[in-house]
DRENDO-1510 file (C-alpha; in Angstrom, 1 decimal, always signed):
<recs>
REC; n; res; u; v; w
REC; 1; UNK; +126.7; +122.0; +128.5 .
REC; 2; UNK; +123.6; +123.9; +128.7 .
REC; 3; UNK; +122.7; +126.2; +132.1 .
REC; 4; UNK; +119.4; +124.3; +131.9 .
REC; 5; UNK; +120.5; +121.2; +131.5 .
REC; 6; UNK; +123.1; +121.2; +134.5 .
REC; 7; UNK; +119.9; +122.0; +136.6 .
REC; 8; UNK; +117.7; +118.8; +134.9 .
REC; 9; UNK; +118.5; +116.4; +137.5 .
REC; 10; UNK; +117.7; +119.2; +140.4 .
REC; 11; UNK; +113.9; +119.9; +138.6 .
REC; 12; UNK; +113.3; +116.6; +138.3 .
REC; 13; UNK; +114.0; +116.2; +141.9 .
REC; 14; UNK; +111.5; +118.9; +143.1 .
REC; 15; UNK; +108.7; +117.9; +140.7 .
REC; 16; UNK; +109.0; +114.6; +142.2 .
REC; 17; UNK; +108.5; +116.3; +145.6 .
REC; 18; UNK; +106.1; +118.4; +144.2 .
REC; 19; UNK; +104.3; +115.7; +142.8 .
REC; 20; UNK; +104.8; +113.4; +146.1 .
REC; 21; UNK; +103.1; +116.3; +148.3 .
REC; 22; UNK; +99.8; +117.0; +145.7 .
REC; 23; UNK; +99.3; +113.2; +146.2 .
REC; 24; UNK; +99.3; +113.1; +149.8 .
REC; 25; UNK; +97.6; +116.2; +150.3 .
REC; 26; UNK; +94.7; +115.2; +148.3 .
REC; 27; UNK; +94.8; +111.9; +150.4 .
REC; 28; UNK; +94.5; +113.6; +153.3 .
REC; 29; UNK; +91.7; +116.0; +152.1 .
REC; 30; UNK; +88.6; +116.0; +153.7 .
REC; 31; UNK; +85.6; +113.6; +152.3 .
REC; 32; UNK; +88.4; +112.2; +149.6 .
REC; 33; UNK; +88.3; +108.8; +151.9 .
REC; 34; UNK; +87.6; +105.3; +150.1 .
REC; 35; UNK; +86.1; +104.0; +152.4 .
REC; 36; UNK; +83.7; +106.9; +153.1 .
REC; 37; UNK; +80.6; +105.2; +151.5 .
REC; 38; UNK; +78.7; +108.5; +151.9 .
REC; 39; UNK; +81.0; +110.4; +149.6 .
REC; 40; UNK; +80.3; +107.9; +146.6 .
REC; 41; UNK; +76.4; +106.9; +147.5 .
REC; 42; UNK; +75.4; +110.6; +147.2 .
REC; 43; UNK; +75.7; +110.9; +143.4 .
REC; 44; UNK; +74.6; +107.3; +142.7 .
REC; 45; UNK; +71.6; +109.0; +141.1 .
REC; 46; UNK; +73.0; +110.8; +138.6 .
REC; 47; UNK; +73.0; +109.3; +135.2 .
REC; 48; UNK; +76.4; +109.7; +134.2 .
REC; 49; UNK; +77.3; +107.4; +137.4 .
REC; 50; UNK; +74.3; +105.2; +136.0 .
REC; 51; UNK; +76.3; +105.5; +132.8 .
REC; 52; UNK; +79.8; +104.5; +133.7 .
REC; 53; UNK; +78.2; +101.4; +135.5 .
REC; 54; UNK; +76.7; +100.3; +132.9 .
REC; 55; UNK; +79.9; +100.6; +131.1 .
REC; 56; UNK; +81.8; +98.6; +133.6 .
REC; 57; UNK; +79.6; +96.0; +133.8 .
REC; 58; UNK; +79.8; +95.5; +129.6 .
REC; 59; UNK; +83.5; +95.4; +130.1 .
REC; 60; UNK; +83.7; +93.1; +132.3 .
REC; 61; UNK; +81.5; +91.0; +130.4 .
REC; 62; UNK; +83.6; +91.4; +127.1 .
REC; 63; UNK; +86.5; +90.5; +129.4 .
REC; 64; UNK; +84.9; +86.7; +130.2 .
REC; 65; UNK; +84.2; +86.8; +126.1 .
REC; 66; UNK; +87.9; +87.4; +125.5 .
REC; 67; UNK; +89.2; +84.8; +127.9 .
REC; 68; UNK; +86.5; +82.1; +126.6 .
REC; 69; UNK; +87.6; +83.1; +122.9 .
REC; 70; UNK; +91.5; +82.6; +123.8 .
REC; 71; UNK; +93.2; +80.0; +122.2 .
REC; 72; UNK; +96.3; +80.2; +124.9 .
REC; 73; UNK; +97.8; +82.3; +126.6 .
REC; 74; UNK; +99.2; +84.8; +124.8 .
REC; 75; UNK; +96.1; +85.5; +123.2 .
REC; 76; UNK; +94.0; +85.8; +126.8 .
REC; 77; UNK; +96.8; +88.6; +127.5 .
REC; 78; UNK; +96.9; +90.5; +124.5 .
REC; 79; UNK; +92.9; +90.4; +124.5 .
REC; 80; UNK; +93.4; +92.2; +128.1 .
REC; 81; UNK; +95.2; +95.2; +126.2 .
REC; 82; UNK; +93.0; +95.2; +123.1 .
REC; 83; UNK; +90.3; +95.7; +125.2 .
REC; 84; UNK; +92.0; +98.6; +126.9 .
REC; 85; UNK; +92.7; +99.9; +123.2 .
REC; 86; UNK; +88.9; +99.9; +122.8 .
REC; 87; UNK; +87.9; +101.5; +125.4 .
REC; 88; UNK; +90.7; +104.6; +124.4 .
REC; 89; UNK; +89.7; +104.8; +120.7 .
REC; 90; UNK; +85.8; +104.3; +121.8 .
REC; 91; UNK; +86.3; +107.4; +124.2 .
REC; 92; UNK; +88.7; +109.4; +121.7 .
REC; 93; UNK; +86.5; +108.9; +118.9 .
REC; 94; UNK; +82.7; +108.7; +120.1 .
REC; 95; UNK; +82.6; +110.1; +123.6 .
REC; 96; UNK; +85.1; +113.0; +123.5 .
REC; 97; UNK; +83.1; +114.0; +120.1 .
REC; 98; UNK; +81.2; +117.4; +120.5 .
REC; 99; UNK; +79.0; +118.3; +117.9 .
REC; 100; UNK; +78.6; +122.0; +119.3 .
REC; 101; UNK; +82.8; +122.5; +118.7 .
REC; 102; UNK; +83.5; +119.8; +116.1 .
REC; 103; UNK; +86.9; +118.3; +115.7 .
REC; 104; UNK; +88.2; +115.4; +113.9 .
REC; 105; UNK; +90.0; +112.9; +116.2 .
REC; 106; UNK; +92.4; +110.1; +115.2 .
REC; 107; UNK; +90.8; +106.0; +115.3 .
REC; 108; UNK; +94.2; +103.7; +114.8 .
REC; 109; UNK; +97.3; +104.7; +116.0 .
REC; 110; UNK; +100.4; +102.8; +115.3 .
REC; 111; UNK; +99.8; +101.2; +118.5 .
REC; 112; UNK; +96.2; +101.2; +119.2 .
REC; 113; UNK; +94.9; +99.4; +116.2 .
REC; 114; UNK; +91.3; +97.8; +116.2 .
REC; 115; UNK; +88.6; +96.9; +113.7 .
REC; 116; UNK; +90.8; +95.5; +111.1 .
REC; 117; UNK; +92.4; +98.2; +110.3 .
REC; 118; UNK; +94.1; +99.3; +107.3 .
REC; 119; UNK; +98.4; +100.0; +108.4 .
REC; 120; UNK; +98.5; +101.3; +105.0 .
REC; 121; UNK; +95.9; +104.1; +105.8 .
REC; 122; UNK; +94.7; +107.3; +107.9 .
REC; 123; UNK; +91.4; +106.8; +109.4 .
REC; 124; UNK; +89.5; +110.2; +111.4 .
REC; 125; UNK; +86.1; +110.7; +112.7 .
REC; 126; UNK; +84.0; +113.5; +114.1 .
REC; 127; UNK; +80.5; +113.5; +115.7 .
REC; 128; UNK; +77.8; +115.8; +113.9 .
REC; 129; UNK; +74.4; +117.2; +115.3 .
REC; 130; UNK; +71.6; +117.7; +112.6 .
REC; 131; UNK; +71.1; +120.5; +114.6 .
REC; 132; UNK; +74.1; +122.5; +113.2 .
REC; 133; UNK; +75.2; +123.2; +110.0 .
REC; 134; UNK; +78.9; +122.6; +109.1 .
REC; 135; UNK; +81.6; +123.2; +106.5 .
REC; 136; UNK; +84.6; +120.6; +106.0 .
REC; 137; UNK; +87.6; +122.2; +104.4 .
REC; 138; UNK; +90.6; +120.6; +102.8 .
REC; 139; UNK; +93.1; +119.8; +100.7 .
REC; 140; UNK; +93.1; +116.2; +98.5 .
REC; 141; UNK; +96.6; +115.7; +98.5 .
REC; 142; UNK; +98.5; +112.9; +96.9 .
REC; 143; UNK; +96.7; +109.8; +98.5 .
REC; 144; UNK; +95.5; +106.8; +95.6 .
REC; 145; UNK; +92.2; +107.1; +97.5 .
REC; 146; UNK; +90.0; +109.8; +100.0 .
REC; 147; UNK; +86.7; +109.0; +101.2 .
REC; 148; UNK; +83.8; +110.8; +103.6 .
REC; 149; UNK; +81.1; +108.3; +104.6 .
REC; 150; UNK; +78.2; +110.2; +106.5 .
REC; 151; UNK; +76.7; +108.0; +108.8 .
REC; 152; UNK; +73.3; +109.0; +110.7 .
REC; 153; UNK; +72.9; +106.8; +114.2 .
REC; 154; UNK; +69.8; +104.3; +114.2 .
REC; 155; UNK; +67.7; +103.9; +117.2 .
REC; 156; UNK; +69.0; +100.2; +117.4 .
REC; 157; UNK; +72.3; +101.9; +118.0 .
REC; 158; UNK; +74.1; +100.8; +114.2 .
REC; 159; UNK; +74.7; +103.6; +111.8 .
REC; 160; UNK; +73.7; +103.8; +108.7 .
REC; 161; UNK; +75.3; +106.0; +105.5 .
REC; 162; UNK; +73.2; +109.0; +104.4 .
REC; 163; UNK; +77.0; +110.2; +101.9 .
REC; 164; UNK; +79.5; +109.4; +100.5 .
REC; 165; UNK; +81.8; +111.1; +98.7 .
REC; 166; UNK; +85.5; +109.7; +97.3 .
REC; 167; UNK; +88.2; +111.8; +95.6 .
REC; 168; UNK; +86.7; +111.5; +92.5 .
REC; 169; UNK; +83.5; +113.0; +93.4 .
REC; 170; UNK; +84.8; +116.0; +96.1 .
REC; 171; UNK; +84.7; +118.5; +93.3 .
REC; 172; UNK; +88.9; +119.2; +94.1 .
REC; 173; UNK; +90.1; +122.3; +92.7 .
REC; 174; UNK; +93.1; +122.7; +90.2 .
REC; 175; UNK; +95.4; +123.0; +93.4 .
REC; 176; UNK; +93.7; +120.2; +95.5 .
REC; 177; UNK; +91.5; +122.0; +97.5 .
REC; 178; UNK; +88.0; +120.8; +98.0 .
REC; 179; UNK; +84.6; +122.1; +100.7 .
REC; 180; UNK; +81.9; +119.6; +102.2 .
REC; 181; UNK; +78.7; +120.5; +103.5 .
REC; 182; UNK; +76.9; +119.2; +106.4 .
REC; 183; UNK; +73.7; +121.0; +106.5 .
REC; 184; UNK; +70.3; +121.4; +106.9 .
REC; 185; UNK; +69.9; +123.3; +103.3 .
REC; 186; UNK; +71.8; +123.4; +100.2 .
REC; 187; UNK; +74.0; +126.3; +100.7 .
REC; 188; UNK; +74.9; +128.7; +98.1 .
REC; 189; UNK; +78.7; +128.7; +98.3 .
REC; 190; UNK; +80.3; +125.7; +95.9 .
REC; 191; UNK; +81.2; +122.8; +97.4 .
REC; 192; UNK; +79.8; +118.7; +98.0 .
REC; 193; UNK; +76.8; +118.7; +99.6 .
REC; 194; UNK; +75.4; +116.2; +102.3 .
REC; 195; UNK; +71.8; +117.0; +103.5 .
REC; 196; UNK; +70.9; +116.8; +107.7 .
REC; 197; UNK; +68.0; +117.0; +109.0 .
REC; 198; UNK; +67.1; +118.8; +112.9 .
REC; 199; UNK; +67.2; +115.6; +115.2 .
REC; 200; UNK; +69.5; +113.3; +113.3 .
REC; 201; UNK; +73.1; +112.4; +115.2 .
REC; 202; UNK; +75.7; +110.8; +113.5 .
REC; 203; UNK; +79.5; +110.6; +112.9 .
REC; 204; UNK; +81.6; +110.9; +109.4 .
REC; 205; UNK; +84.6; +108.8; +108.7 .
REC; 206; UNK; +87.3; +109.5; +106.6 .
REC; 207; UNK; +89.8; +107.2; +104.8 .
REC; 208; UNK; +93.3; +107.7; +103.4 .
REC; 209; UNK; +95.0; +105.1; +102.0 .
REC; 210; UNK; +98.4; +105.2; +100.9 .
REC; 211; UNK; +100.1; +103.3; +98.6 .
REC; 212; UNK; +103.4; +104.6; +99.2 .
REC; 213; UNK; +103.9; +106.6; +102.5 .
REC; 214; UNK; +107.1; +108.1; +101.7 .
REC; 215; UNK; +106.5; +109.6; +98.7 .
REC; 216; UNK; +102.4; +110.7; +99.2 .
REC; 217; UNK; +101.6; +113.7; +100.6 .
REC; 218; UNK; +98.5; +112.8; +102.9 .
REC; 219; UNK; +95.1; +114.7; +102.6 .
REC; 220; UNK; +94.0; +117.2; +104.9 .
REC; 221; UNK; +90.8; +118.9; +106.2 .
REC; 222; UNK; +89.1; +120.9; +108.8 .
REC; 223; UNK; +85.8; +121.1; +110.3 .
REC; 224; UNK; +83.7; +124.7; +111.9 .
REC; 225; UNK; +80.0; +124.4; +113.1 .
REC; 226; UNK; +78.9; +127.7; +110.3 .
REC; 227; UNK; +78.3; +130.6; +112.3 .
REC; 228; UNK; +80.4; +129.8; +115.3 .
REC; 229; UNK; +83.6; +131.8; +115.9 .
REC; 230; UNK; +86.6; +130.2; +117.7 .
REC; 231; UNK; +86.3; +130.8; +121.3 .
REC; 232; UNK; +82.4; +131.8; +120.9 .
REC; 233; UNK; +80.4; +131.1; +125.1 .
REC; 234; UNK; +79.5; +127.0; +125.0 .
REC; 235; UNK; +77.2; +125.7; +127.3 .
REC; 236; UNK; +78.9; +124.0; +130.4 .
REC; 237; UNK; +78.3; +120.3; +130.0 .
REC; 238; UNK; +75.1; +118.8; +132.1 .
REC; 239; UNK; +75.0; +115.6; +133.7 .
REC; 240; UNK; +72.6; +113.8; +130.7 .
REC; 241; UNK; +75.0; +115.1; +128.3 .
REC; 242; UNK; +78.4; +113.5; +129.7 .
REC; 243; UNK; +75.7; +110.5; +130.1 .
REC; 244; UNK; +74.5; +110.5; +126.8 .
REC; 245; UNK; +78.7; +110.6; +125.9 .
REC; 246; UNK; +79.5; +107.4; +128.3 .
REC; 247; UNK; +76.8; +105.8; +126.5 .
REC; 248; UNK; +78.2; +106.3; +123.2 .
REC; 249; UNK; +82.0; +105.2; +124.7 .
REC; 250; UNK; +80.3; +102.0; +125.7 .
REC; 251; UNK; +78.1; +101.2; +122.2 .
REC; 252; UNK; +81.4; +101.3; +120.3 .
REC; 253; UNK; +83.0; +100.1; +122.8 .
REC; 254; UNK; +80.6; +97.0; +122.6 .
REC; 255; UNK; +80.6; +97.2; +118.4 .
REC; 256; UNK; +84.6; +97.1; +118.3 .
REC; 257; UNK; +85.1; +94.6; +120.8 .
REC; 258; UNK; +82.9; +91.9; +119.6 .
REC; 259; UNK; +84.1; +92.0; +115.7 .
REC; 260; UNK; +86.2; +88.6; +115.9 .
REC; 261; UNK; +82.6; +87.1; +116.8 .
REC; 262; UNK; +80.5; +88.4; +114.7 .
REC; 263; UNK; +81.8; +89.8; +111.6 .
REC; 264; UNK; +82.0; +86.9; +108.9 .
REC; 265; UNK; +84.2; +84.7; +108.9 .
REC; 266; UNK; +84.4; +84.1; +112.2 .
REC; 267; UNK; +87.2; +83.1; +114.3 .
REC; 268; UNK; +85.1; +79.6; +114.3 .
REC; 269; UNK; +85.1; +79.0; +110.9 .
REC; 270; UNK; +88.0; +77.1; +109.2 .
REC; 271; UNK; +91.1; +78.3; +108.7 .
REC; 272; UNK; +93.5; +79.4; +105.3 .
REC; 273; UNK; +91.3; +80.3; +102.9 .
REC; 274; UNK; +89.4; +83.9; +101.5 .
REC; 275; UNK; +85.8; +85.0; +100.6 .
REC; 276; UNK; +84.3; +88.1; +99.0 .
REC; 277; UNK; +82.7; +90.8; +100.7 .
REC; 278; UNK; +81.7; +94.1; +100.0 .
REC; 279; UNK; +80.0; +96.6; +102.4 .
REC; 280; UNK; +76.5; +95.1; +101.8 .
REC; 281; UNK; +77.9; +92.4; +104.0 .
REC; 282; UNK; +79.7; +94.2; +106.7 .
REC; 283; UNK; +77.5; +97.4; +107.2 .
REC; 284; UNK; +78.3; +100.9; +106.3 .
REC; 285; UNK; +79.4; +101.7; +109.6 .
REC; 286; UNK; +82.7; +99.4; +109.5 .
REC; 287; UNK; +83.3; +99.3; +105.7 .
REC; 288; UNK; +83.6; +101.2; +102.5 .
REC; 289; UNK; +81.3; +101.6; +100.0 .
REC; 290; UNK; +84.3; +101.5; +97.2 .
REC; 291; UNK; +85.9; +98.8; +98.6 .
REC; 292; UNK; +85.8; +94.9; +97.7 .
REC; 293; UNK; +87.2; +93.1; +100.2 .
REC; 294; UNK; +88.8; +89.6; +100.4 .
REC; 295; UNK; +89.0; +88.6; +104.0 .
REC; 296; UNK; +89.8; +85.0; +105.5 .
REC; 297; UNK; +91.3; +83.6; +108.6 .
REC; 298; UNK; +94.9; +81.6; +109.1 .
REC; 299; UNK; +95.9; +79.3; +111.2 .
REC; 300; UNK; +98.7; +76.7; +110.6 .
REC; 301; UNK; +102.1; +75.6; +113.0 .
REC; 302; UNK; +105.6; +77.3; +114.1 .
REC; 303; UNK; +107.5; +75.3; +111.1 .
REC; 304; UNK; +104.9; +75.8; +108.6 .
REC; 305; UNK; +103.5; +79.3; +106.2 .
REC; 306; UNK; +101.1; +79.8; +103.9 .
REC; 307; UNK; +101.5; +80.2; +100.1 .
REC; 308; UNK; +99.0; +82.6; +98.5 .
REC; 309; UNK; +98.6; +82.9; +95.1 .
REC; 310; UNK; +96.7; +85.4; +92.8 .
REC; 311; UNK; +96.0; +87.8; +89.6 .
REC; 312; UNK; +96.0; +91.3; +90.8 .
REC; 313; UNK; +92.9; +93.6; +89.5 .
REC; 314; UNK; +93.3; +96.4; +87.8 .
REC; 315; UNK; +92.5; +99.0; +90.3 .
REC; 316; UNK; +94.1; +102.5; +91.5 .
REC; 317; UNK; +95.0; +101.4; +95.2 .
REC; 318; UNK; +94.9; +97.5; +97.3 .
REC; 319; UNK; +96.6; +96.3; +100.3 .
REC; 320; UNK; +96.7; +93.3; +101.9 .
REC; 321; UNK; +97.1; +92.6; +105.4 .
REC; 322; UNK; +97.4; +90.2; +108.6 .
REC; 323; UNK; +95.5; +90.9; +111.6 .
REC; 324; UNK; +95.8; +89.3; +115.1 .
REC; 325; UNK; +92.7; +87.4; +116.0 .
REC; 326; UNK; +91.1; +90.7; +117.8 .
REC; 327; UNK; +91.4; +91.8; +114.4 .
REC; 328; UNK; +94.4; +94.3; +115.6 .
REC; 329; UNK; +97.0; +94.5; +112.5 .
REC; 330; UNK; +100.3; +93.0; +113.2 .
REC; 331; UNK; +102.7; +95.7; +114.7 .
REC; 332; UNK; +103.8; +96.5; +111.3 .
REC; 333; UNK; +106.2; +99.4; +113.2 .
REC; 334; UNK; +108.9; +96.7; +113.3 .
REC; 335; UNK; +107.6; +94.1; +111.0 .
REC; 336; UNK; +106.7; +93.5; +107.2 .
REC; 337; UNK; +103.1; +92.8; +108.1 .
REC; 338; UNK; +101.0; +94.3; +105.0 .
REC; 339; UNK; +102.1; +95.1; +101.6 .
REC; 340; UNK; +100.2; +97.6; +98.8 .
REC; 341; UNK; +100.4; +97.8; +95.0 .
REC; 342; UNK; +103.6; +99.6; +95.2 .
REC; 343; UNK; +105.4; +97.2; +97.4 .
REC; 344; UNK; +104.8; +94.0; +95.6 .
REC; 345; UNK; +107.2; +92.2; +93.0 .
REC; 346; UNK; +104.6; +90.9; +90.2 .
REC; 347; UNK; +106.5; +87.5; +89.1 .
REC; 348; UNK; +107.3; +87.3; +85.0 .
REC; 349; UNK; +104.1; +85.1; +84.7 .
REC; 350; UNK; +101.4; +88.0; +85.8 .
REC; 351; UNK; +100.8; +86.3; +89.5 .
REC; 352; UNK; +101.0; +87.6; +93.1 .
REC; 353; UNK; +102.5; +85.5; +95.5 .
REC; 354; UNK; +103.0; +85.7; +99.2 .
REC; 355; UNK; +104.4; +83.9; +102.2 .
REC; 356; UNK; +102.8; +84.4; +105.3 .
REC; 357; UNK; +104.9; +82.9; +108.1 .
REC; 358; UNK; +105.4; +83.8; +111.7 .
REC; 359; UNK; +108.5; +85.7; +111.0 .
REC; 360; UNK; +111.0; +87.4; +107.9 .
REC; 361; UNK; +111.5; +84.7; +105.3 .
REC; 362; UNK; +113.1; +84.9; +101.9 .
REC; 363; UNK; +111.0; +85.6; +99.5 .
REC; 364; UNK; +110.5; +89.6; +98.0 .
REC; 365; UNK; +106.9; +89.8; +99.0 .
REC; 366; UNK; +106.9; +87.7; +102.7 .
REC; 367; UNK; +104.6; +88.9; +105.5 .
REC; 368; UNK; +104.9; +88.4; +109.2 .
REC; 369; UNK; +102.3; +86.9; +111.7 .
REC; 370; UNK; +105.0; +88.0; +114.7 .
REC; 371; UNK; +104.0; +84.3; +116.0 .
REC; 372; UNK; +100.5; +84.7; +116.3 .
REC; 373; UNK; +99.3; +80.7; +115.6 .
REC; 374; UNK; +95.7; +82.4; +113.9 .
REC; 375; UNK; +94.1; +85.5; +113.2 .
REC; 376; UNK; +92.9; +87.0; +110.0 .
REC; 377; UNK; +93.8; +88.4; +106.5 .
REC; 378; UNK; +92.4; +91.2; +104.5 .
REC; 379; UNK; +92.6; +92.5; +100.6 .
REC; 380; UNK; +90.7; +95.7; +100.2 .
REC; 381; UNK; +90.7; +96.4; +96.4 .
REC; 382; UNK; +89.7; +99.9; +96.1 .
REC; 383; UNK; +86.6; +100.7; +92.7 .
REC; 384; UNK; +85.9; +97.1; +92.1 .
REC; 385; UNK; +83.5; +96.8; +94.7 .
REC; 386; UNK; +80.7; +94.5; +92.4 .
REC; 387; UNK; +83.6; +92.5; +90.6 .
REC; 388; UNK; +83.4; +88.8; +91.3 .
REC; 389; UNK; +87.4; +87.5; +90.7 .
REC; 390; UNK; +88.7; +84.3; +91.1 .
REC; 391; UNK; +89.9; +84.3; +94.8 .
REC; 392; UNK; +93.1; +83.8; +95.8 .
REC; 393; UNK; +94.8; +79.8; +96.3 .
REC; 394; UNK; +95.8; +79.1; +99.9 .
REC; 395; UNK; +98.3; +76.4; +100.9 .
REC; 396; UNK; +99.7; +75.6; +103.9 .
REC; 397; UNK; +103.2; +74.4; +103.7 .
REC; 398; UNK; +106.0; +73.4; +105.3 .
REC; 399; UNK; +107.7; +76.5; +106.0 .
REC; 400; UNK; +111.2; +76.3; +103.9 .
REC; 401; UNK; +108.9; +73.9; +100.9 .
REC; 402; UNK; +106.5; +77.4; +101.0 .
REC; 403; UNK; +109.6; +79.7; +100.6 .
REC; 404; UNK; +111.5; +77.3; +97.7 .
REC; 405; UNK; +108.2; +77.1; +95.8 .
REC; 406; UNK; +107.1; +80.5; +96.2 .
REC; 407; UNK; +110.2; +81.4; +94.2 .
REC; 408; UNK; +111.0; +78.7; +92.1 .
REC; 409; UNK; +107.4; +80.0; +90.8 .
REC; 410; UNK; +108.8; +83.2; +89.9 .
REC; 411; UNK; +111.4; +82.3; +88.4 .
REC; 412; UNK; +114.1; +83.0; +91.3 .
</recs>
């Protein structure tokens, strides 16, 4: 054994001490008090107070819209820690952002998954200024598809796209390397360019998705504001700036939570079947422009699954996947809960066919609900954004008739 790990048990002892005395000591300081209404009431003026109010108040108010919205239980509880999950991302992605010292943070995490996300993806964002110029640096990688949507903030608070790029239009070098602009003038040096103007503020998005995880090599890129060196004085922050920051927190903090309401369809509309939708329909802020989407909603009993049926498009990347009804995805960590173009088994006769039931059934290309009695379910075909298809068949099914037809079908 290890000198240092004979002592473990001993450090963890005195950080516990350690830990135990900070906390009572800072209880005990003077003016920390509670209940000292003096010590809160004299910054009640400044706006980044006025600002985290204001963003208390909307979360409590998307709490009452969660519990009205719950169908049972589990849903009411689960809608407790998606909107906890909202409020991380929204402060990760929107209000950490600093356009001085740009970085690109992470949205979905295999546990913190919101806005009907892709599992079968990467998704980052960064915060620009029109005020600075930048350069985005990278390398393409293996992915079936990389995009950069640009998006410039409206004064009604949506976004709207003033780029976009995808991997065939980044300009990548013979090795896979590529540079985007963000600036206020064409620059000289090759690369994609995106034009800014002084005033304009605004995020960019950036989408991986991966057909097969362990055999792609995923993209990667950087971001500098041009003519800033690493470590170069910053301004310290000022009260309207970390206001101006909770504010953003709590508009997408308000977007996010709300999509199960207002993105069509709608929890409310009727269950087990799929529409078209492009972008045009969902807004360039929570789609992509390449994508053609076929999104419905389920809902159907403990002993019963869906059957879906359909001709695949000929396309370089599509996934399909179930979402909770806060359109989380299904914790596909420990479950088969979205499948892409190279995990599917195309039956002899040309068709797709899929089981959706609440858990692992036998059929080559089942997915799981993990018992959620309704939620939603997404295709995003990737270049066929215009094509109008014949949408898939839904049928609800007893679950073991669903499973024996599904492959009797192909041939099984």
């Amino acid at each position: 054994m290890h000198a240092s790990a004979s002592r473990s048990p001993l450090r963890r002892t005195r950080a516990l001490v350690a830990a135990f005395a900070c906390a009572l000591a800072i209880g005990l300081a003077p003016g920390a008090r509670a209940d000292d209404p003096a010590g809160a009431d004299r910054f009640r003026e400044l706006e980044s107070v006025k600002a985290f109010d204001e963003l208390l108040a909307t979360l409590g108010g998307m709490r009452d819209m969660i519990l009205e919205d719950s169908a049972d239980a589990r849903e009411a509880s689960e809608g407790m820690r998606f909107l906890l999950r909202v409020v991380a991302m929204s402060q990760e992605v929107t209000g950490d952002g600093y356009p001085l010292a740009p970085h690109f943070a992470r949205m979905d995490t295999p546990r913190r998954k919101i806005g009907g996300d892709n599992p079968d993806a990467e998704y980052d964002n960064l915060m620009w200024s029109g005020d600075v110029d930048y350069r985005i640096t990278g390398n393409r990688g293996t992915v079936d598809h990389l995009s950069f949507t640009v998006l410039v903030r409206e004064p009604s608070g949506r976004s709207r796209s003033i780029g976009y790029v995808n991997e065939r239009g980044l300009g990548v070098d013979d090795d896979g390397s590529f540079t985007l602009w963000l600036t206020k003038e064409k620059p000289k040096e090759p690369g994609y360019w995106v034009r800014t103007e002084p005033g304009q503020v605004g995020s960019m998005l950036v989408r991986q998705y991966i057909g097969d995880r362990a055999s792609e090599r995923l993209a990667t890129y950087e971001i500098e504001a041009v003519g800033r060196e690493r470590f170069d004085p910053l301004p310290p922050s000022t009260d309207a700036e970390v206001a101006a920051s909770i504010r953003g927190t709590l508009l997408a903090m308000n977007g996010l939570g709300r999509l199960h309401r207002y993105v069509s369809p709608s929890l409310a509309d009727p269950p087990n079947r799929l529409g078209l939708r492009n972008s045009d329909d969902f807004g360039a802020d929570i789609s992509s422009t390449d994508n053609l989407y076929v999104i419905g909603t389920y809902g159907f009993g403990p002993d019963e699954a869906l059957l879906i049926e359909l001709t695949p498009l000929e396309v370089r990347y599509w996934n399909f996947a179930i979402e909770s009804p806060w359109h989380e995805s299904v914790d596909y960590m420990q479950r088969r809960t979205s499948r892409t173009h190279d995990d599917v088994v195309l039956d002899p006769d040309g068709k797709l066919r899929f089981v959706v039931a609440h858990a692992r059934t036998d059929h080559p290309n089942y997915l799981e609900t993990a018992g959620h009695a309704r939620g939603f379910m997404t295709f995003r075909w990737v270049g066929e954004r215009d094509t109008k298809p014949p949408l898939p068949t839904v049928r609800k099914l007893p679950l073991a008739e669903a499973v024996r037809l599904a492959n009797e079908l192909g041939g099984r």
